[in-house]
N, C-alpha and C positions, 0 to 999 in steps of 0.2 A: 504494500500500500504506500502511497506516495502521498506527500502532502503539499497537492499543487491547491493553488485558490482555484475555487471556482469561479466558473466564465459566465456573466449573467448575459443571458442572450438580449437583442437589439428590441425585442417584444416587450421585454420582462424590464429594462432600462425605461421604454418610453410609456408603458403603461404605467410605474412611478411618478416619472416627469408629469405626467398628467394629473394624476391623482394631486400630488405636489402642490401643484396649480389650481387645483379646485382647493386645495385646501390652501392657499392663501387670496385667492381671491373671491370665495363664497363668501365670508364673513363681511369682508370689505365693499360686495358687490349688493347683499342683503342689507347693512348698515347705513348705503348712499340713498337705497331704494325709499326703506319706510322712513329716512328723512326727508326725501323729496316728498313723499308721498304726505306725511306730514304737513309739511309745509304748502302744499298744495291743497288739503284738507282744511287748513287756516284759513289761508287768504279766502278761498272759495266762502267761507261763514264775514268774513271780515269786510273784506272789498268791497262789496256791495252799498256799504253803509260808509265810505270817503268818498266825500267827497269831488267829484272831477277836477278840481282848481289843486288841491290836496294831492292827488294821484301822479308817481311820478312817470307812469307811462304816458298819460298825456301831453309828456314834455318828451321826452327820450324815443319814445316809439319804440320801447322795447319792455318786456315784461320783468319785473324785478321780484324773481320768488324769495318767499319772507318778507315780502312788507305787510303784509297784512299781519302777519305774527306779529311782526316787532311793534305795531300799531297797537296791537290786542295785550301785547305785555305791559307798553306803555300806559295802555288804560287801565289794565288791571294794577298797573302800582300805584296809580292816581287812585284810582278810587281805594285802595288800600289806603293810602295818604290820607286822603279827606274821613277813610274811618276809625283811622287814630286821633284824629283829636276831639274834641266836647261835641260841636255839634254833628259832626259825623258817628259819634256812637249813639247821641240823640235817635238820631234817623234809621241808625241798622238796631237799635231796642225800639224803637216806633213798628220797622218794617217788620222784626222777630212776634212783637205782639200780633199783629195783624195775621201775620202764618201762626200765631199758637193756637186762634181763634176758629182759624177753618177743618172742623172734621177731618177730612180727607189728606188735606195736606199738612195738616201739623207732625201727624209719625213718619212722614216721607220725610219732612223738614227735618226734624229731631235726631231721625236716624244717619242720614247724611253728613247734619252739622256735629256729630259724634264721631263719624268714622274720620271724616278731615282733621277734628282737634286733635283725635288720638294719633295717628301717623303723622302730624304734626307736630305734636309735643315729642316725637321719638326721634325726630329728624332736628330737635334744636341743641 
């Protein structure tokens, strides 16, 4: 018996190679996707509601994916904003009474605003 290496044939080399390559660009090709796709999902809820003078394809003539997001974050830290201080928690205990009040929607509300605090508090 002899102890030559063995000889990996020209099949068994490029079926690796491939493999290889699925496996570094599945992750990276699935990761770009349901960002895009994200992103895409955003603006489609958002855009609708800026604007035209606001919008910056009507200046550019080209479509800018994430502005609708970056819009959508913006407002949501605005209005985060305005519900930290006096009169803005006025208005979210104003608008919390009004949902405690309706039947139907007060255990949807409650349960909700329970699941957010808690994965919330876990995250601080």
């Amino acid at each position: 018996m002899t102890d030559r290496p063995l000889r990996i044939s020209f099949a068994t080399r490029l079926r690796n190679s491939f493999l290889t390559g699925v496996l570094i660009l599945a992750p990276v090709t699935i990761t770009m996707w349901l960002v895009w796709t994200f992103l895409q999902w955003a603006d489609s809820w958002v855009k609708p509601y800026i604007p035209a003078r606001y919008d910056p394809e009507e200046y550019f003539n080209v479509a800018i994916p994430g502005f609708g997001l970056l819009i959508a974050v913006i407002g949501i830290t605005v209005i985060g904003f305005l519900g930290n201080n006096l009169i803005g928690k006025w208005i979210v205990g104003f608008g919390e009474s009004i949902l405690n009040r309706m039947p139907l929607v007060r255990p949807i509300y409650k349960s909700i605003k329970q699941l957010f605090e808690s994965v919330l508090k876990e995250h601080s």
